[in-house]
N, C-alpha and C positions, 0 to 999 in steps of 0.2 A: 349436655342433654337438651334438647330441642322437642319441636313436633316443627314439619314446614308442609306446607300443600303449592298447588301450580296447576297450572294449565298449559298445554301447546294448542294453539287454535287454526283452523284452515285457514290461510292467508292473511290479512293483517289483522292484528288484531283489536278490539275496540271495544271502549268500554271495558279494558280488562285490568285494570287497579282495583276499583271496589267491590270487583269481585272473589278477583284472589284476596285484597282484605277481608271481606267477608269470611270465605273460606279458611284464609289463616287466624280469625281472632276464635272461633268454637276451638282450635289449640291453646287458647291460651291455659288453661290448666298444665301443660306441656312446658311451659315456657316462658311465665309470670314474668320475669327480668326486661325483658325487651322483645322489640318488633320488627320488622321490615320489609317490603316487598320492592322486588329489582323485577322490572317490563323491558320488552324490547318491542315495540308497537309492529314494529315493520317484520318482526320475525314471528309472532305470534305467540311470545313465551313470555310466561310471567311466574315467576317464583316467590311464596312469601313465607316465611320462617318466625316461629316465636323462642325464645332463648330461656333455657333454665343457667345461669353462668355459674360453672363449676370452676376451671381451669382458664386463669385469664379473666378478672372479672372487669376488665375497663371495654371501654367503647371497642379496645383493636380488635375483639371477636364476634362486634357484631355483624350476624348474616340476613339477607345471601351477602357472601362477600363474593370479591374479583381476585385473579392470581393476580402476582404482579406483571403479568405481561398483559392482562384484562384480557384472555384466550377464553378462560373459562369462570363460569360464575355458578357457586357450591349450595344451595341449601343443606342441612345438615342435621340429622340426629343423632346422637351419640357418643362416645368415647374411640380414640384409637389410644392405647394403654402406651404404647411404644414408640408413640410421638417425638420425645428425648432424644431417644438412639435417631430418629430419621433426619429427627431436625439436625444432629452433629454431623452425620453422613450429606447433607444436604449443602448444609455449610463450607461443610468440604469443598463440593465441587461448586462453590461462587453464590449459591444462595443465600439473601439476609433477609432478615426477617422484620414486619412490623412490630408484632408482638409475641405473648408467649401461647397462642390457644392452638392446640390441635387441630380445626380449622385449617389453615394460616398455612400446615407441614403438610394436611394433604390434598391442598391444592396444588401446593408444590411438587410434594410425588408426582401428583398426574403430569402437571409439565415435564419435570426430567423422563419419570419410567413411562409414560404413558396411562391410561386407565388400568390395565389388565395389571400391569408390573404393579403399582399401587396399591393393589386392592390385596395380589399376593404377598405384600410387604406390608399390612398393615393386621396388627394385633389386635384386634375392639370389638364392638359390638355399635354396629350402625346400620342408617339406612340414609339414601342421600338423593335427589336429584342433580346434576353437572349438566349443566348448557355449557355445549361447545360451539360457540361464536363464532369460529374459523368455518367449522362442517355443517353447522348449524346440527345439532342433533341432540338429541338430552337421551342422557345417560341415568335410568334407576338402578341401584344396587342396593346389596342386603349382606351382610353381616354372614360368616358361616355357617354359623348354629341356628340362628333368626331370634338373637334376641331382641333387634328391632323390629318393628312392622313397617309395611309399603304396600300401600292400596293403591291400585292403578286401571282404566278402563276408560271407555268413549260415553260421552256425553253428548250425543248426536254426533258431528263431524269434530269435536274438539276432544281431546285427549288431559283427562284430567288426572291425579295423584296427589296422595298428600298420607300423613302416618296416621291416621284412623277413616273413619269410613264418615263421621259425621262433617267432614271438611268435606267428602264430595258430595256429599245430602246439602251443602248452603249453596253449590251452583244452582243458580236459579231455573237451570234447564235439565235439574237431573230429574228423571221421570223411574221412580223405583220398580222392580218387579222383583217376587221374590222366585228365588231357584230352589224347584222343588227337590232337585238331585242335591242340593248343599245342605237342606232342609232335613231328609232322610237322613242322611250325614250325622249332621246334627244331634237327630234322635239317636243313631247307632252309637256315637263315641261320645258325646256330650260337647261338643265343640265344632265347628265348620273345618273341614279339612284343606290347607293350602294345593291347589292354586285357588279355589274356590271360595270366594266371599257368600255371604244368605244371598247378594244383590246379581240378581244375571247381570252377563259380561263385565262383573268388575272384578278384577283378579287379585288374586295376592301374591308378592314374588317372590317366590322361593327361597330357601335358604341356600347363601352361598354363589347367588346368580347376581347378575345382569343382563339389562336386554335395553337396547337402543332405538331411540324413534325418530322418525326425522315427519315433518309436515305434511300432508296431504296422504298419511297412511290412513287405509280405510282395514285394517287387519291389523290384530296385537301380534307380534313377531314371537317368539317362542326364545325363552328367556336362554342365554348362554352360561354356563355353570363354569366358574373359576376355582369352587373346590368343589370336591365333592368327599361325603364321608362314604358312600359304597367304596371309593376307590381304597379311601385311608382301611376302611375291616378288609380290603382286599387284601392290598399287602400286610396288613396285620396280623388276619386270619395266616397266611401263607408264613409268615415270618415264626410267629405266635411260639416265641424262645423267652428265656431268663434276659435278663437285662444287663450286658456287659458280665456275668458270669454270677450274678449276685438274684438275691431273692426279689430287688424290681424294687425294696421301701425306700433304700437312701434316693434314689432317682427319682420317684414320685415325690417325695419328702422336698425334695431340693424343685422341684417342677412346681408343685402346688405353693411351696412359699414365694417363689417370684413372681406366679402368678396372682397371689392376693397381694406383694409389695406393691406390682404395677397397677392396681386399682386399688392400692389406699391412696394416690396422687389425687390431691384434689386442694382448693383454695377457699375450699368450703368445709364447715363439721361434717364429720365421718363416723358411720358407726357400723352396726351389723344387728343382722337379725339371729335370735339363737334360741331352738326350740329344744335342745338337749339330747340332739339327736348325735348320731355321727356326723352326718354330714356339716351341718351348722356349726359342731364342736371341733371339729377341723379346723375349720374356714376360720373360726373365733381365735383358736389356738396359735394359729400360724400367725393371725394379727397380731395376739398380744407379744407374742414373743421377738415383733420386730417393731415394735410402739412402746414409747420409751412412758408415755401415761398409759392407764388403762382407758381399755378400748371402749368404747358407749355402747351398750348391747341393748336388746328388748324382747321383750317377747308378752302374748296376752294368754292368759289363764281364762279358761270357767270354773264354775262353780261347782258343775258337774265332774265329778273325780275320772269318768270316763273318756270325756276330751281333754283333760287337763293337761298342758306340757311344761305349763311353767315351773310347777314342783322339781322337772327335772333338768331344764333349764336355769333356777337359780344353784342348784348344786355346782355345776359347771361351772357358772359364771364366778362361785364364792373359791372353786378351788385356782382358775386362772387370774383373778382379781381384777374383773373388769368391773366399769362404772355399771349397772346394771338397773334396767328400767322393767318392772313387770306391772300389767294392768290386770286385775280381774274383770270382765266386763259381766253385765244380767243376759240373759236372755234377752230381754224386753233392746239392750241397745246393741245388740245382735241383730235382732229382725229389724231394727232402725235403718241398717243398710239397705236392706232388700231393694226399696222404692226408687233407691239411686243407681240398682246394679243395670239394668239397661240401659243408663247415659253413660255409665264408664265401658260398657264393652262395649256398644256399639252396633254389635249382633247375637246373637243368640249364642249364651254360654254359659255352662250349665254344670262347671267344678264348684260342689258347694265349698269347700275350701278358700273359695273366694272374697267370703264372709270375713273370716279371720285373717285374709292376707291383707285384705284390705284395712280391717282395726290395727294390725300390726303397724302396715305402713305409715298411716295417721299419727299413730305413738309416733315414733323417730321424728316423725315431720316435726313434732314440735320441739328437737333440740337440734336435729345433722339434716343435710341435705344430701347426703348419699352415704348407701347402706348397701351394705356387702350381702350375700345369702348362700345358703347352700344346696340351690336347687343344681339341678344335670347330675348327681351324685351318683342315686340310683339309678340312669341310665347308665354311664359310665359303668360302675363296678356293679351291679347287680344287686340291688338293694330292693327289690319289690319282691314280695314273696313268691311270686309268678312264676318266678325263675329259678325255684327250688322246685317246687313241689307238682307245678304242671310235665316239665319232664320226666318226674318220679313216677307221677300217674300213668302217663302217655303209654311208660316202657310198662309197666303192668298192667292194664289194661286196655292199652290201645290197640294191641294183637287178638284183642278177644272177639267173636262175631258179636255182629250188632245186639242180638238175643237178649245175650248175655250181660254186655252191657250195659243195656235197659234194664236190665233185672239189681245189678246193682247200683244203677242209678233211681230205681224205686227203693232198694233197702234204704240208701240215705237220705232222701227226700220221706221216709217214714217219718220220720225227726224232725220236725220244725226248727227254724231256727233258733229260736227263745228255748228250745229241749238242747239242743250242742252246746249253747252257750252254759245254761246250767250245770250240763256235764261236764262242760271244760273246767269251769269254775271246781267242782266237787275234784275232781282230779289233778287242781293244779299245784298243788304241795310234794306231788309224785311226780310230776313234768319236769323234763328239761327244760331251760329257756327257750332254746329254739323250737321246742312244741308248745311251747305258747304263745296265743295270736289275740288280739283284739277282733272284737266281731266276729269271731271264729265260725261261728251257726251260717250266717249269712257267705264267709267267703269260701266255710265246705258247700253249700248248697250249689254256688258258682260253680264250682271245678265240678261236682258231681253232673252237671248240667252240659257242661263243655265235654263230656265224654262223649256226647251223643254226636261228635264229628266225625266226619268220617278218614280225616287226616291230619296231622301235626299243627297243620297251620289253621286247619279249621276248626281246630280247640282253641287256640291263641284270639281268632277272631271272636270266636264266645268271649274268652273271658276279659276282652276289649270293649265288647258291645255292650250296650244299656237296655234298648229295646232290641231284640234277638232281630227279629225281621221290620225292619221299619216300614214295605212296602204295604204290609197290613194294615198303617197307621195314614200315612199321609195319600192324601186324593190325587191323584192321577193316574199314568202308565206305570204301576207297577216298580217306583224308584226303591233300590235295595239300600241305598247308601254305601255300598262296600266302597274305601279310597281304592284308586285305579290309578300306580304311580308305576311309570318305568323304573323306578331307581327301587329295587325291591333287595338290593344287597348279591353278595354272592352267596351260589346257589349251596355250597360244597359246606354252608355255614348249618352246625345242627340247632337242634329248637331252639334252648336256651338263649344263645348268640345270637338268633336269629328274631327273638324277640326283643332283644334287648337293643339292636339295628334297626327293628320298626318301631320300637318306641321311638328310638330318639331322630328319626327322620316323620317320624308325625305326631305322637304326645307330645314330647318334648317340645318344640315348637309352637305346635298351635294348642295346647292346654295351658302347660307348665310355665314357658315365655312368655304366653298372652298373658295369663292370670297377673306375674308379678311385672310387665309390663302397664298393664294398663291400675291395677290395683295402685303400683308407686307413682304412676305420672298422673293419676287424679287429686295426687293432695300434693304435688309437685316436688315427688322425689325421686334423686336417679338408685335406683338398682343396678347392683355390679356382679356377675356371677364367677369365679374365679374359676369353677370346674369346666369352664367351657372355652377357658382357654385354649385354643387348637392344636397347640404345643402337648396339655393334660389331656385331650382327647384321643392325639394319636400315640401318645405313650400307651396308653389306657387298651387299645386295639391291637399292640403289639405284643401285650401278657397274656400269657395260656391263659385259656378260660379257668382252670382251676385256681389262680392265684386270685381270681375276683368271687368267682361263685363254685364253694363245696357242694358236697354233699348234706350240709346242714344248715347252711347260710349263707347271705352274701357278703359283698363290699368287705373280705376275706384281706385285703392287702391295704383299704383304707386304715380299716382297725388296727394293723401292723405301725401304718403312721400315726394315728393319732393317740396310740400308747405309748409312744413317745413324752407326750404334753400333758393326756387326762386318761386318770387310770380308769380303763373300760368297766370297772362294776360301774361308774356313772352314767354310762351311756348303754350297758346291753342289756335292753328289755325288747321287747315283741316291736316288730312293727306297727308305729303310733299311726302314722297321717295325721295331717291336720282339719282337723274335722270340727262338726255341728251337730248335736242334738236333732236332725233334722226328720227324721219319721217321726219322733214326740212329736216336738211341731207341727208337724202335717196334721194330725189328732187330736191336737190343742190351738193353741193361738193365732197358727196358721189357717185353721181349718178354715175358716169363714172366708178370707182372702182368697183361698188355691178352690175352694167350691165355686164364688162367682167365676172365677178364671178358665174352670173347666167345666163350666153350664154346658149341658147338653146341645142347648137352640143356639147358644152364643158359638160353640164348635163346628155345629152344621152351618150359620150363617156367613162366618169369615168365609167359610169353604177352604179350608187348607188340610186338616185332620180331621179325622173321623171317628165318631166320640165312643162307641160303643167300646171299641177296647181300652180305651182312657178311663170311662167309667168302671171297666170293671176294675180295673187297677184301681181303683180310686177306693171303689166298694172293699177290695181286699184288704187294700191297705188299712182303711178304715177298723174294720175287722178285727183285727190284726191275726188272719190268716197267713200273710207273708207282707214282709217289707217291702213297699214296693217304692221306696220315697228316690231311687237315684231315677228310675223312668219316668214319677210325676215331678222331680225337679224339672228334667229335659221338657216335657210340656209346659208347666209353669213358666219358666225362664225364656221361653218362644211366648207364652203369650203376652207376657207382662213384654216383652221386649215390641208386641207387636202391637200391644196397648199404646206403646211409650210414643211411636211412630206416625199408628192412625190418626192420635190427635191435629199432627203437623204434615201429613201428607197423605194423599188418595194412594195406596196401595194395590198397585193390578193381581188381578186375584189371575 
């Protein structure tokens, strides 16, 4: 695991050491171990890389490294899981090796299969720049799913890149502007939607692509896609059979445990995160059962019984008997993060969830250097309640005239949220588990809300959105935020499926990825995600929808495997999240902090949003007429990021 930045510069280049050092030491949280920057003066390319050493911890993997024919030279972040198997195939046909780092096997790939061959023979989660010496051309790629990140964009006439955005803020010629279309974004999903960075013309590169640059380009090329997942739900969707004539568990069973053996590889402590969920209890399970000690686990507790998951995380852990670490933290070293959350993301981001991922990762850091989790879960099988219960909606009252609609979208907003929640509570001795929810008040109010579209997908966008219409909010030409992606899936896919397709070509990535991306690489640990194995993906796309998501719940076929390992009374309670206290806070200890933040004259002065509907949000929330803490998150978490910034650079408004 790495972070590396670079530059290609018009014609030679000069002066470009200390400034790719520059730009590579703001990584060094990335990659504490070591350092290096390889220039080629006369080419105008300079790559520099900081190294977290997992696999291979002697000098032969440090980068940029050179193949052995010196053709091409790699900066690198990541893991490729199946380095083993490439490097035996490799050897095969006459290649040998310095040492043992995966590194080392895919610079080799690219010499034997070329890039393209490479990239589709390689298992992992990366992101890389490759100077190709011969063609002179540098080559950025990304990983399938986009567990790694790649920031890339013009810097006047030079072409800079690097894995977070505050490597290209230390070229001393970057002049920031912020993008009010990524901005609106921003408000609408709580997160910057890929290709788009907060920063006009710096892009982010997609999942699953590549795109090549060569010298004196005044135009970013439009990135070329070597997988793509519309295609994999294409034929998935089309296929969407039993598996070899069997109910699909022993094949997912045997899929997910290879997938966690090949990222328990490492030459470093190993552990996992585990919040006692399914997912986590999976991913936990299938470790211990192939780790001859038990496994290092962790997880953070509140105090507050309402976010609490460790209670149900130490059960788990006492019946598989791993080593197990739980921290309860205060409130008080909770909000302790807050002040650092703008230098780990870099831009505006706004999952409070972040809070906790990040005290989680911190724990581990102080025993293992890489920690397994079980995020893409709920993409994969259908584990967000969304995907129950907005279809159930849709087919009953999505037929109805608008009128009508309204009509009982005022019955349920008669009820406050704090009134559902009461009732749910008085009711729930009578309830199934699957009609019981956390937060229940707040996520009927949602859906009762999302009725008001006028078609399938323009409910899904409600119940995505944070601020409903962002163009209300931020100053200019009327920016909607809505993502605007060609790769929108097949068409022939119903709601459900189809939700579950846009999450994971844009949640997933740029919420869910960023979050435990950037949460583990600030206290310098690798995260490994086994569900996102591409192998458990496309298995995942080729099961009828109903083996993942019933009529009553989802993740229908994980639970089949992991009642194998841990008996599901431990794991089936209501959809948790990992969540904050955070509307208390907004009303209490935050208040004073998120009031300077969203000053009326301080909103009108930056000139970026416009305060009055921020205030009334504010005043509501206050109130406590309706919760409004995930839309004044998204504002707070823009301004404090925009705080973080004015200090160190003039900002074009």
């Amino acid at each position: 695991m790495c972070g590396f930045a670079g530059l290609l510069a018009e014609g030679q280049g000069t002066d470009m050491e200390p400034v790719v050092s520059a730009m590579t030491e703001t990584l060094r949280h990335r990659g504490p171990d070591d350092d290096g920057v390889w220039f080629d003066a006369s080419a105008g390319i300079g790559l520099g890389s900081r190294r977290l050493a997992i696999v291979d911890l002697s000098p032969l993997g440090h980068q940029p490294m050179s193949s052995a024919s010196g053709r091409y030279v790699l900066a690198y972040n990541g893991e490729i899981y199946n380095h083993t198997t490439l490097r035996g195939e490799l050897e095969g046909m006459g290649f040998r090796f310095r040492g043992r780092s995966d590194t080392e096997v895919l610079l080799a790939a690219v010499e034997r299969w070329g890039l393209l061959g490479a990239l589709e023979r390689s298992n992992g989660m990366f992101a890389f720049a490759l100077w190709d010496r011969q063609e002179r051309r540098l080559h950025l790629a990304r990983d399938r799913m986009g567990e790694k990140p790649l920031y890339y964009g013009f810097v006047g006439n030079t072409m800079v890149f690097a894995s977070e955005l505050k490597a290209l803020r230390a070229h001393p010629s970057f002049a920031p502007e912020i993008d009010r279309e990524a901005l609106a974004s921003f408000l609408r999903y709580k997160y910057v939607p890929a290709p788009r960075s907060i920063f006009r013309g710096i892009r982010k590169l997609p999942p699953g692509s590549y795109v090549s640059l060569a010298q004196g380009m005044s135009i970013l090329p439009e990135p070329i896609r070597y997988w793509s997942l519309a295609e994999v739900v294409d034929r998935g969707v089309g296929e969407a059979t039993t598996v070899d004539g069997t109910d699909g568990t022993e094949e997912l069973d045997a899929l997910l445990r290879d997938a966690v053996r090949i990222r328990m590889e490492a030459d470093v402590p190993l552990g996992a995160f585990l919040s006692g969920g399914i997912d986590s209890s999976t991913i936990v399970a299938l470790m211990q059962a192939q780790s001859r000690d038990p496994v290092r686990t962790f997880t953070i507790g509140f105090h507050d019984a309402t976010y609490d998951e460790a209670r149900h995380a130490r059960r788990v852990a006492e019946h598989l008997g791993t080593d197990h670490t739980e921290l309860y933290v205060t409130a008080e070293e909770a909000m302790s993060v807050i002040p650092r959350l703008p230098g780990i993301y870099d831009e505006p981001f706004a999952d409070s969830s972040q809070i906790p991922t990040f005290l989680v990762s911190e724990l581990a850091r102080r025993t293992v250097t890489v920690s397994l989790s079980g995020d893409g879960g709920d993409e994969l099988f259908g584990g967000y309640n969304r995907y129950v219960w907005a279809p159930q909606l849709w087919r009953r009252f999505g037929r109805f005239p608008p009128v009508v609609r309204r009509a009982i979208i005022g019955a349920l907003l008669l009820v406050s949220p704090r009134g559902w929640d009461v009732l749910g509570k008085g009711l729930s001795p009578f309830l199934a588990t699957r009609m019981k929810q956390s937060n229940q008040g707040e996520k009927l109010h949602k859906l009762a809300l999302s009725l008001r579209s006028d078609d399938a997908d323009g409910m899904y966008l409600s119940l995505v959105s944070h601020w409903q219409d962002p163009s209300t909010l931020v100053l200019g030409d009327g920016f909607d935020g809505r993502i605007s992606t060609d790769d929108d899936g097949p068409a022939h896919m119903q709601l459900p499926a189809r939700m579950m397709y846009l999450d994971s070509v844009t949640y997933l990535p740029d919420d869910i990825l960023t979050k435990l991306d950037r949460a583990t690489m600030a206290v310098s640990l690798e995260g490994r995600v086994p569900y996102l194995d591409h192998r458990v993906v496309e298995f995942a796309w080729r099961l009828p929808f109903q083996m993942k998501v019933g009529e009553a719940k989802g993740k229908r076929i994980l639970r089949q495997v992991l009642d194998r390992y841990v008996p599901l009374e431990l794991v089936d309670r209501p959809k948790w999240g990992f969540g904050i206290p955070l509307g208390g806070w907004l009303r209490g200890p935050l208040r004073e902090w998120a009031e300077s933040l969203l000053d009326q004259r301080r909103l009108r002065d930056e000139g970026f949003l416009k305060p009055e509907p921020i205030r009334a949000a504010w005043r509501e929330h206050q109130a406590g007429r309706r919760n409004r803490q995930y839309e004044l998150w998204d504002v707070l978490m823009f301004q404090a990021w925009l705080e973080s910034i004015r200090s160190k650079e003039v900002m074009a408004a």
